[in-house]
N, C-alpha and C positions, 0 to 999 in steps of 0.2 A: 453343295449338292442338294436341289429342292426334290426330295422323294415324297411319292404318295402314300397317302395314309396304310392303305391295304399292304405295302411290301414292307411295314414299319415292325410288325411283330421278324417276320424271316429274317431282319437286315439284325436285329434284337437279337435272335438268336444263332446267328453267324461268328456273332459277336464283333459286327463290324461299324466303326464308327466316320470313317468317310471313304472316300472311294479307291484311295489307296489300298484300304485295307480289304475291301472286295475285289480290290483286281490283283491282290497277293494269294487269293484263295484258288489252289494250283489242281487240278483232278487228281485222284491216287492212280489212274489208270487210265487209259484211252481204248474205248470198241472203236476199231477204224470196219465201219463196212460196208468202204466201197471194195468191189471185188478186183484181187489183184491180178496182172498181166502175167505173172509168172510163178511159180512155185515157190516157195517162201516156207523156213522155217521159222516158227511161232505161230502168235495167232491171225488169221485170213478170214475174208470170206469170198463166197465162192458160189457162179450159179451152177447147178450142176440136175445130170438127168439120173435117175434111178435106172440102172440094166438090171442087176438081178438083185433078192434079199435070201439069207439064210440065218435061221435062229438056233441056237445053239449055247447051249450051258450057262442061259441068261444073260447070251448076250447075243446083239442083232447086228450079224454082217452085212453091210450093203454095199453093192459094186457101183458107181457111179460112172458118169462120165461129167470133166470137168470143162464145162462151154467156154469159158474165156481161156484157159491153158490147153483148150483140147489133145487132153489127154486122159486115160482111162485111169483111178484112184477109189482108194475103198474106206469107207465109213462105219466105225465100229460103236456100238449104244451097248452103255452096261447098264441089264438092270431094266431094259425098256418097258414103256407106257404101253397103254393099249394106243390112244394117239399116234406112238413112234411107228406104228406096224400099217397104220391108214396114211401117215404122213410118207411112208418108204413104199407106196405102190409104186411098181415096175411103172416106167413109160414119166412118173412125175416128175416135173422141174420144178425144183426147190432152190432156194437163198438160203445158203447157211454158212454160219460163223463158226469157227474151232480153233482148237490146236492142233496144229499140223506137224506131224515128220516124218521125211523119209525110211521107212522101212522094207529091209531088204530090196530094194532100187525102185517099190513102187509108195506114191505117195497114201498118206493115211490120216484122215479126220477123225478126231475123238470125242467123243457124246458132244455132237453140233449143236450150236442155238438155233432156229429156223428165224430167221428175221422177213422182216413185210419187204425190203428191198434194198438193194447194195450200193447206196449212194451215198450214206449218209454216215454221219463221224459222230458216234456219244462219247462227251466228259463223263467218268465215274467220281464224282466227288468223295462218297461212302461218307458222309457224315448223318449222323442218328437223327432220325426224326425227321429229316427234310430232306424230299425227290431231287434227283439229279437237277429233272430239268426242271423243276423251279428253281435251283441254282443259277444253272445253263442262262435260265432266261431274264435274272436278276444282274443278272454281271452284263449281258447283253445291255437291256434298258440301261444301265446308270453306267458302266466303265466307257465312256469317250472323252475324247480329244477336252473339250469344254472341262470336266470336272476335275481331270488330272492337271488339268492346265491352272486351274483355280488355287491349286494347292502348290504352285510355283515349283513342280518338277521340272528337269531340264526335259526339253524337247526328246533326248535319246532314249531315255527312259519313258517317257507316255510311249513312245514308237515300241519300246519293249515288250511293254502290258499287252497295248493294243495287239498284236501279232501275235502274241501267246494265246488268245483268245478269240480270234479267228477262226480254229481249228477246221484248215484246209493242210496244205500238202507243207507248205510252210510252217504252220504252228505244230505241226505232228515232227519234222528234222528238231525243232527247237526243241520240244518236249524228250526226243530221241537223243539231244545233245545236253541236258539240262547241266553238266558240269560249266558248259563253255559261258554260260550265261544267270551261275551262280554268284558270282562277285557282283552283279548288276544288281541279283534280288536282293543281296545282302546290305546294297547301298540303299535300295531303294525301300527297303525296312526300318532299317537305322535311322533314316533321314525322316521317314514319317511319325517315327515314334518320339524323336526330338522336336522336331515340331510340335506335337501334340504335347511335350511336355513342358515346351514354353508357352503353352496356349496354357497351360496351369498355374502360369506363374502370376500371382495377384501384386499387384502394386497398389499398399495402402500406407495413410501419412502417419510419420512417426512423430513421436512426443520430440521437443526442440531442450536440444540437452547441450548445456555449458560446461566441457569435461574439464575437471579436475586433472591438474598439475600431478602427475605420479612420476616423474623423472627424480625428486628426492628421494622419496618412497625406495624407489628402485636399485638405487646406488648403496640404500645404506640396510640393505638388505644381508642379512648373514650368508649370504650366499652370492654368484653369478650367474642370473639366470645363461641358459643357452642363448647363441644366437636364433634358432628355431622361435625359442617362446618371447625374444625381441619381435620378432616379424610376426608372430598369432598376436601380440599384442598391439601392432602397429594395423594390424588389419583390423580389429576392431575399432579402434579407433577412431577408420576412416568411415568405420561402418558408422558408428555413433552419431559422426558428424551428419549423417545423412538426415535428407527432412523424409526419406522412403524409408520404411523398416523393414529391415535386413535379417536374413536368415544367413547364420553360418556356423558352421561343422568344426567345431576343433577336432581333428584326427591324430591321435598316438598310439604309441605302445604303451602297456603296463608301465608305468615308475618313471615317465617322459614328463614331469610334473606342471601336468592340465592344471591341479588344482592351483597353482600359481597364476595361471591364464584367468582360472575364474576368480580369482581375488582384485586382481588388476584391475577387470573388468567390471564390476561393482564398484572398486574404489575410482575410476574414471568420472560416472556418472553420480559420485557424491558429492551435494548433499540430497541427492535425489535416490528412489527406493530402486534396489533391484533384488530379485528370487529369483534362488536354486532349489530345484526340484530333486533329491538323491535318490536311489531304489532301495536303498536299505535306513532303516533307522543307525545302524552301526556307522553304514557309511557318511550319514547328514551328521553327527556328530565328528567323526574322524575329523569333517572339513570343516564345522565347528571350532574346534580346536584350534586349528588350524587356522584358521580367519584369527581368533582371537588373540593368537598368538602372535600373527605376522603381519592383520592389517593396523594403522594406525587406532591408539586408542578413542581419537574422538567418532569413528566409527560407531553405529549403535547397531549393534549384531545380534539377531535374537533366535531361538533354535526352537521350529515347531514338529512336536511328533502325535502321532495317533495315539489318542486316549489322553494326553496332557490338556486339561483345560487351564489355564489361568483366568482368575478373577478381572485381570486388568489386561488380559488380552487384548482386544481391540486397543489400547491406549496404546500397547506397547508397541503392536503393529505399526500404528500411525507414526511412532515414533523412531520406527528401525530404518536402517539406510540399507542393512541386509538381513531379508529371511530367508535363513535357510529350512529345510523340512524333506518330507518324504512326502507321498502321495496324497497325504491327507491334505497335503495344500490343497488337491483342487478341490474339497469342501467345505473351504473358508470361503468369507464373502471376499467380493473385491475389492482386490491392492491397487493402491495407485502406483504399480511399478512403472518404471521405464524401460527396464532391462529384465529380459525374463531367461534365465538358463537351466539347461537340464544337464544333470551330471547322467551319466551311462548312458546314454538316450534309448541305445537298442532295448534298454528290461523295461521300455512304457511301451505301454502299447499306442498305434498314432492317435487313438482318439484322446486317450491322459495328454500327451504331449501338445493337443491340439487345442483341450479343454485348458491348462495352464499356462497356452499363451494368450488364451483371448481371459482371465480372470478379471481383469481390468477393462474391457475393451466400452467404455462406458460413452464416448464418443464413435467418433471418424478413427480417432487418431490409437495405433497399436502400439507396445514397445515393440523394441527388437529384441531379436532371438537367438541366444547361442547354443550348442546344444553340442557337450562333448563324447567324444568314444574312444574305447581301447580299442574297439575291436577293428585295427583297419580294413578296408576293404579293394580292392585291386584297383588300381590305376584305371583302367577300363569304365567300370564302375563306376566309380567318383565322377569322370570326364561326361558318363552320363545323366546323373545324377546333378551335377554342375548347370545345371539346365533348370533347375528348381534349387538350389541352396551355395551360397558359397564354401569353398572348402580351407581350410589352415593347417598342414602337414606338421607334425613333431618327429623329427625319424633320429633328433639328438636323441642322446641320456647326459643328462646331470652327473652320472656317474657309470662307470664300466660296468656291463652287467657279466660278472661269472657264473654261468649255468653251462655244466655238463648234461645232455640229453644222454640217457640208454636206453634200448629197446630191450626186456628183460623174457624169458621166459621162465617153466617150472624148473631147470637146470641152475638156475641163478639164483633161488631164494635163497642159497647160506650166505652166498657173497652180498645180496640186499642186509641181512640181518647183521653180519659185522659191519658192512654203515653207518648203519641205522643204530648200532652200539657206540660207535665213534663217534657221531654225530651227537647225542644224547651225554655224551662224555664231555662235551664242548658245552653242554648250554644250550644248546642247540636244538627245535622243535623240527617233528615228523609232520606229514601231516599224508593220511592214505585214505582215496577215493575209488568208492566202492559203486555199480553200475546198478543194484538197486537195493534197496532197503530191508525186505523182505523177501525169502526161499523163494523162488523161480522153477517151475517144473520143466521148464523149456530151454534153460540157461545153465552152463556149466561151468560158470564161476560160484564164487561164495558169493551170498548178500552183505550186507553190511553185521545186522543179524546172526547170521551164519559165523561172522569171522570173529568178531567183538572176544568172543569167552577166552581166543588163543590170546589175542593183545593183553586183556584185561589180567591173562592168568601169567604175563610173561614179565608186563611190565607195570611203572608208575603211573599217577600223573596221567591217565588214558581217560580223553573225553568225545564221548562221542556226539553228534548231530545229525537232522537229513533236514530237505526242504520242507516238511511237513511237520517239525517240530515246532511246536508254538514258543520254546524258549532258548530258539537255536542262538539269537543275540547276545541272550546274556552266557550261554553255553560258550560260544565263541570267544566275548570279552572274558570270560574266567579263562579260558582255553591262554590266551594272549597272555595273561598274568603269571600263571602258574602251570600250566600245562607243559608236557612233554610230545605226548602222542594226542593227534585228532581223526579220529573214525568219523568219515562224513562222506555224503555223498557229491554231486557237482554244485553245491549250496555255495561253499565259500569261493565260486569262481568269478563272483567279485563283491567287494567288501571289504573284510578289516585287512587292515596292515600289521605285517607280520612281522617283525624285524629280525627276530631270531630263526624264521624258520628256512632251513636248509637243504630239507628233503621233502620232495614230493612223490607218493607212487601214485599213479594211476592204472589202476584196476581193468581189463577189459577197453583196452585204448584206442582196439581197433575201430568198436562201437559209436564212439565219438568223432565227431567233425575236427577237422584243425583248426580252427576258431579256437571252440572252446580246449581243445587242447595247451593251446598256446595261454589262454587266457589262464588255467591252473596254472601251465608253469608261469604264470607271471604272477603267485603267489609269493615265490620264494627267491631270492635274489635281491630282494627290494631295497637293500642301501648299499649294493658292491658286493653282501658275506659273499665268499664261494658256495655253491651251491649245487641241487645236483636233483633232477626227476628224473624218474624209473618209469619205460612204460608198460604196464606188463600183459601180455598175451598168449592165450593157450595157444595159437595157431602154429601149427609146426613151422610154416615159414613166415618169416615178419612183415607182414605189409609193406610193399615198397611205400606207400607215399606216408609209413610211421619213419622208414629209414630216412627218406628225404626231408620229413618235419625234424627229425632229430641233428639233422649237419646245420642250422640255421638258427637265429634267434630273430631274425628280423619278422617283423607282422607284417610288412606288405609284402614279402616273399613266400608268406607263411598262406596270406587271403590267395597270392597269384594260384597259389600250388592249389590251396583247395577249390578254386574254379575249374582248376581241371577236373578233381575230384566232382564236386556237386554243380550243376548246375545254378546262376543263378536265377532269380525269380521276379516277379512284378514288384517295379520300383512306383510308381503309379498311385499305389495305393500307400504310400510312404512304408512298405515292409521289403526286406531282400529273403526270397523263400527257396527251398526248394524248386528244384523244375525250371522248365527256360521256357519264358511268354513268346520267345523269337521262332519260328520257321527255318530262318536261315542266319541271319547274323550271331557270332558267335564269340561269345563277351572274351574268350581265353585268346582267341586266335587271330580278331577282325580291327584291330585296334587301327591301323594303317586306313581301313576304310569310314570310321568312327570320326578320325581327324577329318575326311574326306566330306562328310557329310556336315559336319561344326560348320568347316568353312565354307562351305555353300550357303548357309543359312546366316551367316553374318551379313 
């Protein structure tokens, strides 16, 4: 679509980027005024003669007669101008727009617009800053046959647009009918925004990698991995092999053991370098450990955090086949990796994520990119998103997860505290998250703060934390060794591994997303224990979708539910947010028409 320079701020501020996306821009309302044949309730216009006026308790009665219905009908002005009173002389014939109803058998106009003449049909767009009809006359100029055509819409669809914007006697039934020809916009959004977001997808050449033999490796592992993390690892694999470098998504639940996938995945590509990017220093050590532990010894694994300098850093660098670290990776110089992974991906923000995968990009040539999450997100989604990143589901577990969900209220706290004695009897860790740190004048739960002196004064072994503690890490690992009870806020909802702990409550549940919901209780559980979160709310009746979160443990049943709940948001900018970028297609419900649009586009 070649646009002139002049309509290039408007088209900017429409926020419209080709011409689809200006002929999806629909009026919030329609002025039809041409004057109608016949009496009609809503709004009309109408030529009409003045016979008599009367003013009265500030408001201006006027008799009319109506020339195209001829028939006699009265005109009521609250509040009249001086204007209204020159504009209503007896004997005048006037054009006026209103809203009409029959009252007591004779018709009645209510503070009429006086228009210049009744032939003509205004769009109200009502968007801020910018006149209808510079709208009107922007869609005109640039929405035809030619540009829609450019962007390989089926032919029934350019006919759609084009008719809807028309606005003669046909686009005014369509607009009157707008359900019958909702499934249409909905395809014809979908399908633009998929496109646009394979127009994002960059193909650059990857480093040429001879993967290492990990079939022995695999067999003689203390464990069986799942079938699930046979197939993430068999999809890497084929990504590796590629001379394109590949983005792709490992997606699981909590305790689906990812970190096996990224072991793998490093050891494939040895003796060549590959980095893991973690969001916690707790967590880059956990898998730490964990590498050290599981992958082969001649492996050279080296563990970088913020504030650690070594003297012989850079040697050591050059000499690791895996570094793992936390954010401060991205302010090392550059790795000659091949392989770049991000553990949690969702707690980087896209530009960390963006900036440690080009750290090396010293050439042409990029590594490739994996980039794992618990947090799944709904089929839908993915299928969109699929458009810009490959995906690799885990929906096994390794092991049975036993977690009991309760929704709790104030009527329940003695029955939580014998638990929570029981559990503590066992060996067993609490751990209770509180919704903010500090007294709330506006909030009628306890703060963390607020509650700390009951725990502290009841029991052992009680350590507290929040997000803003500078020494929540090491608070945590003491918490892990020798703790009983943990006061913290939504800090630990993801990070250490907890083995012994058992009980979770959450504080104020209804406050929180199910995301992050799900992700607490997928603190505890983590090698089989039975286990058990509480969710607790003042609300006299419990949320139905805490009732619904609480009969499930599955995360993509857990993401579906909460797309009912929250919208979701621009994928585009690599974030899933609040709010929905769409008009009309609708991520919970349009799934049948999502397919519909893939396969077009193939």
């Amino acid at each position: 679509m070649k646009v002139e320079e002049k309509d290039l701020k408007t088209l900017q501020a429409l926020g419209v980027k080709n011409c689809i996306d200006l002929a999806l821009i629909l009026p919030k309302k329609i002025d039809d005024y041409r004057a109608s044949k016949f009496p009609k309730e809503g709004f009309c216009a109408q030529n009409i003669k003045v016979l008599n006026t009367k003013f009265h308790s500030l408001q201006l009665f006027v008799q009319c007669k109506c020339l195209e219905w001829n028939i006699k009908a009265n005109i009521i002005v609250f509040n009249p101008k001086k204007w209204h009173f020159h504009t209503f002389k007896i004997s005048n014939q006037i054009n006026i727009y209103a809203k009409v109803s029959n009252f007591n058998g004779i018709w009645q106009f209510v503070n009429p617009k006086i228009i210049k003449n009744t032939n003509e049909i205004f769009p109200r767009y009502q968007i801020h800053s910018i006149k209808d009809e510079m709208i009107k006359n922007i869609i005109h100029k640039y929405v035809n046959e030619k540009n829609l055509k450019a962007l390989n819409l089926e032919q029934k669809y350019i006919n759609l647009l084009l008719n809807l914007h028309t606005y003669d006697q046909k686009s005014i039934l369509m607009f009157e009918n707008l359900h019958t020809i909702l499934k249409d916009l909905k395809y014809i959004e979908i399908f633009n925004h998929l496109k646009r977001l394979r127009g994002k997808k960059i193909t650059q050449k990857a480093y040429k990698i001879k993967l290492f033999d990990i079939k022995n490796w695999l067999e003689n592992l203390e464990f069986t991995p799942t079938k699930d993390q046979f197939c993430a690892i068999e999809d890497i694999k084929k990504d590796l092999q590629s001379d394109i470098a590949k983005r792709r998504v490992v997606m699981g639940d909590v305790g689906c053991g990812k970190t096996l996938i990224l072991l793998a995945s490093s050891l494939l590509v040895y003796p060549k370098k590959s980095i893991l990017m973690a969001p916690t220093s707790i967590l880059a050590e956990q898998i730490y450990h964990e590498a050290k532990r599981l992958l082969p010894k001649f492996m050279n694994i080296i563990l970088l955090k913020g504030g650690k300098k070594d003297k012989d850093l850079d040697e050591l660098k050059k000499q690791a086949h895996l570094i793992i670290g936390t954010h401060a990776l991205i302010y090392q110089e550059e790795f000659d990796a091949v392989l770049v992974m991000i553990d949690e991906q969702h707690r980087f923000g896209s530009n960390q994520r963006q900036k440690i995968a080009t750290l090396n990009q010293k050439s042409d040539l990029i590594p490739h990119i994996i980039q794992f999450s618990a947090t799944p997100i709904p089929r839908t989604l993915s299928m969109i998103q699929s458009e810009l990143v490959n995906f690799s589901f885990i929906k096994q577990m390794p092991f049975k997860k036993d977690i009991k969900t309760f929704c709790i209220q104030d009527k329940d706290f003695k029955f939580l505290l014998e638990k929570i004695n029981q559990e503590l009897a066992k060996n067993h860790q609490i751990i209770i998250i509180y919704p903010l740190v500090s007294e709330s004048q506006t909030m009628e739960y306890l703060s963390l703060e607020e509650a700390k002196d009951y725990w502290l004064s009841k029991y052992k072994n009680v350590y507290i934390t929040h997000g803003k503690d500078k020494n929540k890490d090491q608070i945590l690992q003491e918490f892990k060794e020798k703790g009983s009870i943990l006061l913290s806020t939504t800090v630990v909802e993801v990070g250490i591994s907890l083995p012994r702990l058992s009980v979770i409550v959450i504080v104020a549940a209804e406050r929180l997303g199910l995301a992050t919901l799900h992700q607490l209780r997928g603190r505890v559980g983590r090698v089989g224990l039975e286990s058990f979160c509480y969710l607790y709310t003042k609300q006299k009746e419990i949320p139905k979708r805490l009732l619904e979160f609480s009969k499930t443990l599955d995360g993509f049943e857990i993401a579906q539910l909460d797309l009912k709940n929250r919208l979701s948001g621009d994928l585009l900018d690599g974030t899933i947010q609040h709010g929905n970028q769409f008009k009309y297609f609708d991520y919970a419900l349009d799934e049948d028409i999502l397919l519909q649009a893939k396969q077009a586009l193939r």
